[in-house]
N, CA, C and O of each residue as an XYZ file, in Angstrom:
316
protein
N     -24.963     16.416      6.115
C     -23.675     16.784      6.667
C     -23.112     15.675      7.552
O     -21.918     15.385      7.487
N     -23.917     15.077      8.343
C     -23.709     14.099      8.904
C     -22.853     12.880      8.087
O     -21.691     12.493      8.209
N     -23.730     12.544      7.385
C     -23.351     11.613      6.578
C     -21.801     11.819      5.559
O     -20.999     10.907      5.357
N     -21.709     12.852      5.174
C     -20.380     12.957      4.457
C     -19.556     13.204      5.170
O     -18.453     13.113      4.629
N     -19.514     13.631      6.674
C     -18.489     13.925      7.992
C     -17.947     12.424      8.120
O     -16.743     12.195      8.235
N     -18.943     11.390      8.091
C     -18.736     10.108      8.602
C     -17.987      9.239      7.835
O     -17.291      8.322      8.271
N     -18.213      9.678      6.201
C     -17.734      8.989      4.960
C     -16.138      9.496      5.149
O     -15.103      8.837      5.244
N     -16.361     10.832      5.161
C     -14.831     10.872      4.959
C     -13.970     11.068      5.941
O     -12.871     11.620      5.915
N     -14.790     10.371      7.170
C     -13.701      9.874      8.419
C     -13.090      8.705      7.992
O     -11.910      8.443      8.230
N     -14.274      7.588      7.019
C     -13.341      6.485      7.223
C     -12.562      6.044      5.773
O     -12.122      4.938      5.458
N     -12.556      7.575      4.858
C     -11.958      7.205      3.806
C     -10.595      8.072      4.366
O      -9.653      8.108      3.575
N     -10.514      8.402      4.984
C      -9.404      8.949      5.376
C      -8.614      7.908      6.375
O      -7.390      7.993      6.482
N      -9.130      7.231      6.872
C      -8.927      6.210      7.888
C      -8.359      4.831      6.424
O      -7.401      4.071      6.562
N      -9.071      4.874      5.451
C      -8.801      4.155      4.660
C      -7.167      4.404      4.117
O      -6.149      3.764      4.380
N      -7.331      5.344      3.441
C      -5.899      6.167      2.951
C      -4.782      6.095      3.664
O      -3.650      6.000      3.191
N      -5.225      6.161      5.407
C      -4.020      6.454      6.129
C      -3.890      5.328      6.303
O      -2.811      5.330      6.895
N      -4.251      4.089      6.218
C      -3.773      2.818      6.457
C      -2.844      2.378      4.953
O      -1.643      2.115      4.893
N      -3.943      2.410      3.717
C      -2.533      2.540      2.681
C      -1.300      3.136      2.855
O      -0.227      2.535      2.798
N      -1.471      4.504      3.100
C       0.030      5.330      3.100
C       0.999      4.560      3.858
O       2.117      4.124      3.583
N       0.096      4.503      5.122
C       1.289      3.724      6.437
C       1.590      2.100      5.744
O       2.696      1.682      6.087
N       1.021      1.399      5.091
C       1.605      0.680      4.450
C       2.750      0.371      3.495
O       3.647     -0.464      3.617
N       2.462      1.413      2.318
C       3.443      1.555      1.525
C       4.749      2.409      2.125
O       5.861      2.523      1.610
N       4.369      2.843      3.093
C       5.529      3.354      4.250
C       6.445      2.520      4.591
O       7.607      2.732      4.242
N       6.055      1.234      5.454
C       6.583      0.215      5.745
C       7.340     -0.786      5.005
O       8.431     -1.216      5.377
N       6.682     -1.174      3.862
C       7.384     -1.391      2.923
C       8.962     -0.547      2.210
O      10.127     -0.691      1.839
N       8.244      0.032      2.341
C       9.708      1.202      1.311
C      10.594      1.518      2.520
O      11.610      2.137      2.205
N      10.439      1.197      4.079
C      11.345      1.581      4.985
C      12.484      0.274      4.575
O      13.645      0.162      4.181
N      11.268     -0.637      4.970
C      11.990     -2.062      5.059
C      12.765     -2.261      3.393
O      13.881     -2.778      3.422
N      12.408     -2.013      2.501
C      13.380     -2.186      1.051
C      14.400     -0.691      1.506
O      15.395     -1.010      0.855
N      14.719      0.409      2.040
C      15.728      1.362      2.307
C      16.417      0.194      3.099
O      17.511      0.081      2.545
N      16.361     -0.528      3.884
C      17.344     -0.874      5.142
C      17.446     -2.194      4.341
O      17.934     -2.909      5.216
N      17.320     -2.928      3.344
C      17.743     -4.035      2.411
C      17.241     -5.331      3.002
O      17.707     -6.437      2.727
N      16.283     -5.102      3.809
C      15.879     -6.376      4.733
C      15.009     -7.373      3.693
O      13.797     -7.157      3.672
N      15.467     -8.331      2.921
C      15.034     -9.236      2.141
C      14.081     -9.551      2.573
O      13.141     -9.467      1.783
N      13.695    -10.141      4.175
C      13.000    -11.358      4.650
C      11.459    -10.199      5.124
O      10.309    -10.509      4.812
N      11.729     -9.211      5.716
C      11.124     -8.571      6.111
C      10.269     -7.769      4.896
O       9.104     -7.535      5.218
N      10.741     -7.221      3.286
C      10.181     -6.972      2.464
C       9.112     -8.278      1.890
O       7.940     -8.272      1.514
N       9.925     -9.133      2.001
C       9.094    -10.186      1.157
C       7.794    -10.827      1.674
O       6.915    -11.437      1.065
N       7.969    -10.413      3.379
C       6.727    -10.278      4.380
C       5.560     -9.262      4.049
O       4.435     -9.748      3.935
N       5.725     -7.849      3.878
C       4.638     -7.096      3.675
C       4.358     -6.936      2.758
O       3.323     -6.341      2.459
N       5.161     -7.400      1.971
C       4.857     -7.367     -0.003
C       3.290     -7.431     -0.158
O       2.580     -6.466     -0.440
N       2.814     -8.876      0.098
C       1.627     -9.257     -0.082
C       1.080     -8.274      0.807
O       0.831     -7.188      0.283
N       0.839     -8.396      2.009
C      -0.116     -7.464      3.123
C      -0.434     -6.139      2.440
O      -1.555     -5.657      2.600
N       0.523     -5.485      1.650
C       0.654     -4.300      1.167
C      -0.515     -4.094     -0.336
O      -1.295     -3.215     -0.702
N      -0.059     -5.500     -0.889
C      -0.551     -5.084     -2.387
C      -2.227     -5.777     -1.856
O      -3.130     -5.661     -2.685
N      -2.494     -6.328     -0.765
C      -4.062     -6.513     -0.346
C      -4.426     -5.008     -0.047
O      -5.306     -4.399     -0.656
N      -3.713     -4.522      0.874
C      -4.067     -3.433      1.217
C      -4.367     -2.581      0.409
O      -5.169     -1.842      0.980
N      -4.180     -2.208     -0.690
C      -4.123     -1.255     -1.805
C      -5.068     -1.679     -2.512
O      -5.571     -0.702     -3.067
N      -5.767     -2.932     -2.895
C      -6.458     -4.142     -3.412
C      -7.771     -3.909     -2.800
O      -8.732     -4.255     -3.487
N      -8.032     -3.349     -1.548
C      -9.045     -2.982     -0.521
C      -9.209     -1.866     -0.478
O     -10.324     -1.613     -0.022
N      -8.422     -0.677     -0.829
C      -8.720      0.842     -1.055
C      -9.461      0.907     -2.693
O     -10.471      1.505     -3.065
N      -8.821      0.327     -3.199
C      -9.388     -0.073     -4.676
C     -10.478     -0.317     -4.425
O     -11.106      0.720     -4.638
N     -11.071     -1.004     -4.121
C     -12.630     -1.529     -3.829
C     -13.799     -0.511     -2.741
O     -15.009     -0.345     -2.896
N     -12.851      0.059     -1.610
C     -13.661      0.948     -1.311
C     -13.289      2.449     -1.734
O     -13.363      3.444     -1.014
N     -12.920      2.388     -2.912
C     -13.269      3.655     -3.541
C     -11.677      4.595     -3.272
O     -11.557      5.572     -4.012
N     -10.898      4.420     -2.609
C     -10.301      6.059     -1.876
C      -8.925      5.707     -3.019
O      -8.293      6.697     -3.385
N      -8.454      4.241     -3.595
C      -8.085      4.937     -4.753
C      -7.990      4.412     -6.290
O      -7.691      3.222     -6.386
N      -8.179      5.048     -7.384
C      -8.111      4.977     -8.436
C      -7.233      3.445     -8.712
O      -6.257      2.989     -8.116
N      -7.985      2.926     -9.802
C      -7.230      1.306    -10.121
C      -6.223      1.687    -10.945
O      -5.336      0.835    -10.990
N      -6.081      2.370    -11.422
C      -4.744      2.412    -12.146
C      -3.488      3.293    -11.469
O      -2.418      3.540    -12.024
N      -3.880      3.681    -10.187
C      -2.765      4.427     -9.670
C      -2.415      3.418     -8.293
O      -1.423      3.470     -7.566
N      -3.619      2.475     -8.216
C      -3.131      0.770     -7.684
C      -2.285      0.054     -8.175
O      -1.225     -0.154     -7.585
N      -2.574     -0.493     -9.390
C      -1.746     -0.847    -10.425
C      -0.473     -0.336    -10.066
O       0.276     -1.126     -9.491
N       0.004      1.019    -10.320
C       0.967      1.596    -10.479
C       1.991      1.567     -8.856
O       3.133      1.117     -8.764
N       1.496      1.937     -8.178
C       2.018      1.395     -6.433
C       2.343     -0.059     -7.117
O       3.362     -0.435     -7.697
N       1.134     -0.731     -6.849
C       1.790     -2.473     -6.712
C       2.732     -3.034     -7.848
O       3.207     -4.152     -7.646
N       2.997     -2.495     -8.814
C       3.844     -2.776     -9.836
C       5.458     -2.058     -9.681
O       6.535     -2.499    -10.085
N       5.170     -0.892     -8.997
C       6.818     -0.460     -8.582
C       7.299     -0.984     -7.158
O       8.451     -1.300     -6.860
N       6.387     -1.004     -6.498
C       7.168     -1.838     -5.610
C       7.107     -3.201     -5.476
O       7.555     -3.747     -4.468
N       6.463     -3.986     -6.626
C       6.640     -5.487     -6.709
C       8.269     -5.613     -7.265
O       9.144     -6.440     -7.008
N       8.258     -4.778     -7.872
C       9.809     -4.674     -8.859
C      10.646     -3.792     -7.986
O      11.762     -3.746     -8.503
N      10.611     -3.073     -6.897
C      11.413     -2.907     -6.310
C      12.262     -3.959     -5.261
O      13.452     -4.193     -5.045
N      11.026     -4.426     -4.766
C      11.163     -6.091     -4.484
C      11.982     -7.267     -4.798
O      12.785     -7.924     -4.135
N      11.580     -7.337     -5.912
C      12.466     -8.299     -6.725
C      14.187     -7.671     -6.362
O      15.091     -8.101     -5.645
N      14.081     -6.737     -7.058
C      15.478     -6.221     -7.535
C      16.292     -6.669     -5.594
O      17.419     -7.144     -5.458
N      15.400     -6.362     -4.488
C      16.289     -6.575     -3.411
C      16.684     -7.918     -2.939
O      17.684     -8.263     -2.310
N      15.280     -8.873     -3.555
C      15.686     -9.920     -2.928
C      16.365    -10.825     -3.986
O      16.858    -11.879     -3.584
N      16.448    -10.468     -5.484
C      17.244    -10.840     -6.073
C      18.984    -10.921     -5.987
O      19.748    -11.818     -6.345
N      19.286     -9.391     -5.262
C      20.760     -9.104     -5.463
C      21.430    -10.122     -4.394
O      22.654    -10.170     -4.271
C-alpha cells in the first residue's frame, strides 16, 4: 500500500505538470503571442516526451498532443 500511495503521488505529479503545460501553451496560442508560443513549443513537446517515458502517458496519445499543437503553432506564427 505504501508503495502504490507513493507511485501514484508522483504519477500524478507527473500528469499535472503535462496538463499545466499544454495549458500554457494553448493560453499563449488563444492570446496570438507568436514569440511566447514558439518559446514553450519545445519545453512542452519535452515535457510530454518525459511522461512518455515515465509511463503516465500512452505514445500515441503523445504523438497526438505534440502533432496538434506543433500545427497549431505553425498556423500562428505563420499568419
Amino acid at each position: 500500500m505504501r508503495q502504490s500511495e507513493k507511485r501514484r503521488q508522483i504519477n500524478r505529479s507527473n500528469r499535472t505538470r503535462v496538463r499545466g503545460a499544454i495549458k500554457r501553451l494553448r493560453s499563449a496560442l488563444d492570446q496570438a503571442n507568436t514569440k511566447e508560443t514558439a518559446e514553450l513549443l519545445p519545453a512542452t513537446v519535452s515535457t510530454i516526451d518525459k511522461a512518455v517515458q515515465k509511463g503516465v502517458l500512452h505514445k500515441n496519445a503523445a504523438a497526438r498532443y505534440k502533432s496538434r499543437l506543433t500545427r497549431n503553432v505553425n498556423q500562428t506564427v505563420n499568419k
